[in-house]
C-alpha positions as CSV (number, residue, x, y, z in Angstrom):
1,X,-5.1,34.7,19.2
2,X,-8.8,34.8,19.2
3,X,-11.8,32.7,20.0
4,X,-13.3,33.0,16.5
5,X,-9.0,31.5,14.8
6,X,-8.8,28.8,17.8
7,X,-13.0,27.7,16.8
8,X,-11.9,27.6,12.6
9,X,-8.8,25.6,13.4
10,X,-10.7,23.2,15.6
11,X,-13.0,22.5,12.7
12,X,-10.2,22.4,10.4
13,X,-8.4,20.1,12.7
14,X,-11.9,17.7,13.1
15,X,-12.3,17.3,9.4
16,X,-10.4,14.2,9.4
17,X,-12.2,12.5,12.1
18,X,-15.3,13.4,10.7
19,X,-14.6,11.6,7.7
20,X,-13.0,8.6,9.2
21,X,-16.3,8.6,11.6
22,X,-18.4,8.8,8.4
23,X,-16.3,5.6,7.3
24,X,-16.8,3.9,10.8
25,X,-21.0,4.8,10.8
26,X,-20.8,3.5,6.9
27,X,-19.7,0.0,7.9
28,X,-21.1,-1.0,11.2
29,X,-23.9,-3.0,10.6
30,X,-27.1,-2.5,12.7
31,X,-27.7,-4.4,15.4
32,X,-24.2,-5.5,16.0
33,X,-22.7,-1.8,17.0
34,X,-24.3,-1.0,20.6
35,X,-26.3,2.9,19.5
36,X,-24.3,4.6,22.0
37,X,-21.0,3.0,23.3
38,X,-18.7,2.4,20.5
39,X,-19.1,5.5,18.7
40,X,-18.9,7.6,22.0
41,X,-15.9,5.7,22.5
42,X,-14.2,6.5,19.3
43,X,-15.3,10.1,19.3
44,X,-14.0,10.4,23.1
45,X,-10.4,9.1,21.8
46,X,-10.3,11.2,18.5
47,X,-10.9,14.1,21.0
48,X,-8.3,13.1,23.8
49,X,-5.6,12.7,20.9
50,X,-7.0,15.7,19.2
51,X,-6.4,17.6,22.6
52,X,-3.3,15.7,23.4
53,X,-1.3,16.5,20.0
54,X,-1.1,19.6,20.7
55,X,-0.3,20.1,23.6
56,X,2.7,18.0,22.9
57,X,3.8,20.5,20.3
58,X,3.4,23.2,22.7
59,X,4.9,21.9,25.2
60,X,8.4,20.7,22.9
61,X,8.0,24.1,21.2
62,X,10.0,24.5,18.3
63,X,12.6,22.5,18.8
64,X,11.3,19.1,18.3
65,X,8.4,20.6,16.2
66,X,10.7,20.2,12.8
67,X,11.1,16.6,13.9
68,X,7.1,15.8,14.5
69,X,6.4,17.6,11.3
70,X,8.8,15.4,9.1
71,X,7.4,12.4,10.4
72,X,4.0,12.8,11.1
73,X,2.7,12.3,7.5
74,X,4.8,9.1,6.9
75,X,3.2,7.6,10.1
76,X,-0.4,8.8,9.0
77,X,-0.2,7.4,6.0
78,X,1.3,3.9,7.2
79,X,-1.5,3.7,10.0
80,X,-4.4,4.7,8.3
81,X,-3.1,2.8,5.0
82,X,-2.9,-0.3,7.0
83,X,-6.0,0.1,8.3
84,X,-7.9,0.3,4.9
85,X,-6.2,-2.1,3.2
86,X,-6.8,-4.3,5.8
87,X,-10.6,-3.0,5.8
88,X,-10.4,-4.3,1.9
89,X,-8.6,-7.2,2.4
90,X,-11.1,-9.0,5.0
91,X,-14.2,-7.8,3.2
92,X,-13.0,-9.4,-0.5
93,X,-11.9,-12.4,1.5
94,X,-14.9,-12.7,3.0
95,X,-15.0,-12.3,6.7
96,X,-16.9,-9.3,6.8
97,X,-18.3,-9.9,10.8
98,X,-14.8,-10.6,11.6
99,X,-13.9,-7.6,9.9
100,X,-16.4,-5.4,12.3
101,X,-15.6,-7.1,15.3
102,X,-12.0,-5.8,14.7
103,X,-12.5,-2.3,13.4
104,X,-14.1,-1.5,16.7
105,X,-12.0,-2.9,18.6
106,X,-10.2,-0.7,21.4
107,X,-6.9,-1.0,19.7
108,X,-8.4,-0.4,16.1
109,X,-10.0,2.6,17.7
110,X,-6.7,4.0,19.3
111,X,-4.5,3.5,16.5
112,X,-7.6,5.4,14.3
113,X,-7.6,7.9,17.2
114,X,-3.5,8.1,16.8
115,X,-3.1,8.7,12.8
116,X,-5.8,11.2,12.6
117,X,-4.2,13.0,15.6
118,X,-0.5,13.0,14.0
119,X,-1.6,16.4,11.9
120,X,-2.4,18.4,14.7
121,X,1.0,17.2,16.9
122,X,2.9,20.3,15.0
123,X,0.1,22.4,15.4
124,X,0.8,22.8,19.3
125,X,3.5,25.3,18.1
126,X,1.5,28.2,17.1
127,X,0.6,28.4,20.4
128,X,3.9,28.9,21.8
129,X,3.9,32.8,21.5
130,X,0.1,32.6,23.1
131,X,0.3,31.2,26.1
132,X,-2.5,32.5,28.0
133,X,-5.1,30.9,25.4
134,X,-3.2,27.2,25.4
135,X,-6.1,25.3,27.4
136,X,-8.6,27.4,26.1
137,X,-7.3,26.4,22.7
138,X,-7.2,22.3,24.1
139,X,-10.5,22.5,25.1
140,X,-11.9,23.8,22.1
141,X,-10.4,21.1,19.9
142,X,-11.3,18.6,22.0
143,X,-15.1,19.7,22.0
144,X,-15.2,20.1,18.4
145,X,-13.4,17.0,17.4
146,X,-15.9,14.9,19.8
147,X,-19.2,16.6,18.2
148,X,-17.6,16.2,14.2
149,X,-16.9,12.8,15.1
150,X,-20.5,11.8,16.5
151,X,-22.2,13.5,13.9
152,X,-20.1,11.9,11.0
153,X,-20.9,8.5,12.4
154,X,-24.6,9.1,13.0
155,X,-24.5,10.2,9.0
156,X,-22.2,7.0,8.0
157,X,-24.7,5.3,10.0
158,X,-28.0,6.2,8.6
159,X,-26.6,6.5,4.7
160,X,-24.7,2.7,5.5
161,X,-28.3,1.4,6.2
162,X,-29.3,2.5,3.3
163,X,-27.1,1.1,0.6
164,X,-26.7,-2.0,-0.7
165,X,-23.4,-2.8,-1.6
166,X,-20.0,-3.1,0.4
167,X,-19.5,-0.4,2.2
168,X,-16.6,-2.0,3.8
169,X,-14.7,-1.8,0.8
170,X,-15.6,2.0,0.0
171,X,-14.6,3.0,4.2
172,X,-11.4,1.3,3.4
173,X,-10.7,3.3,0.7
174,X,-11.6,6.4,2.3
175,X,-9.3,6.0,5.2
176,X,-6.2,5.2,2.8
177,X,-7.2,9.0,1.1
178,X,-7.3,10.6,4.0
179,X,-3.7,9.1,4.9
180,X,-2.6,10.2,1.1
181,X,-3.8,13.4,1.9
182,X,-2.3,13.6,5.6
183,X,0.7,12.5,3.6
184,X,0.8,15.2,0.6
185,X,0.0,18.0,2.8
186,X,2.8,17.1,5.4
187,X,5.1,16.4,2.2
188,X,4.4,19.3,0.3
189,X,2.9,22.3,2.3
């Protein structure tokens, strides 16, 4: 396996945190999310899970690969559902600084860090047959998912300032797509 398939799945395997990132830089207000800490913190998680995926699946191989794989998408789309509606639901109802102070939180973070991570668990498997590349392939995902997700805050960031209308609301909806999708492609591909 090459450098040039392991860099192109990395991205592939990123795309989700960027987006979620884009969410989280679209609805943190300025002046209440410190510049640097929060979103090094989520991106340092989405790249820890994004490593730690899968080297789960290579290290349970393809025996409890089948059993990730069927799952995966069903959790996804429960976590990251939950997490937007809940997103929506305390931005109609009102408590919109509430509402930040949780989505930031260390747990809100991890459990974001934890359903965009659930795609790449069966992905650990390709590696199996490669296993002089494994770490290579670890650190690669790791890097890219960490720099997709800084820059996708940054943008959410800078375009959030800019709006003028709940943003809450439209992040929310974003992260129950992106569990949909999670949840078609595990379902149907």
């Amino acid at each position: 396996m090459s450098i040039l398939t392991i860099i192109l799945l990395a991205v592939g395997l990123a795309m989700d945190c960027f987006a979620v990132s884009v969410c989280k830089g679209l609805t943190s207000p300025h002046g209440y999310v410190p510049r640097y800490i929060k979103p090094i913190l989520m991106a340092m998680l989405f790249g820890v899970f994004h490593a730690g995926m899968p080297l789960i699946g290579y290290f349970a191989g393809s025996f409890f690969a089948s059993f990730f794989e069927r799952f995966a998408p069903w959790i996804a789309l429960a976590l990251l559902g939950f997490i937007g509606g809940k997103m929506i639901y305390d931005s109609l109802k009102g408590d919109d600084d509430e509402a930040h102070l949780a989505d930031f939180s260390f747990w809100g973070l991890l459990s974001l860090a934890f359903a965009t991570s659930m795609d790449t668990l069966a992905t650990g498997v390709i590696f199996v047959p490669h296993p002089n590349v494994i770490w290579w392939a670890v650190g690669i995902i790791a890097l890219t998912c960490f720099v997709f997700s800084i820059t996708g805050f940054i943008i959410g960031h800078l375009v959030g300032a800019r709006l003028r209308f709940n943003v809450t609301i439209l992040g929310g909806i974003i992260l129950i797509l992106i569990g949909l999708k999670i949840f078609i492609e595990g379902i149907c591909f």
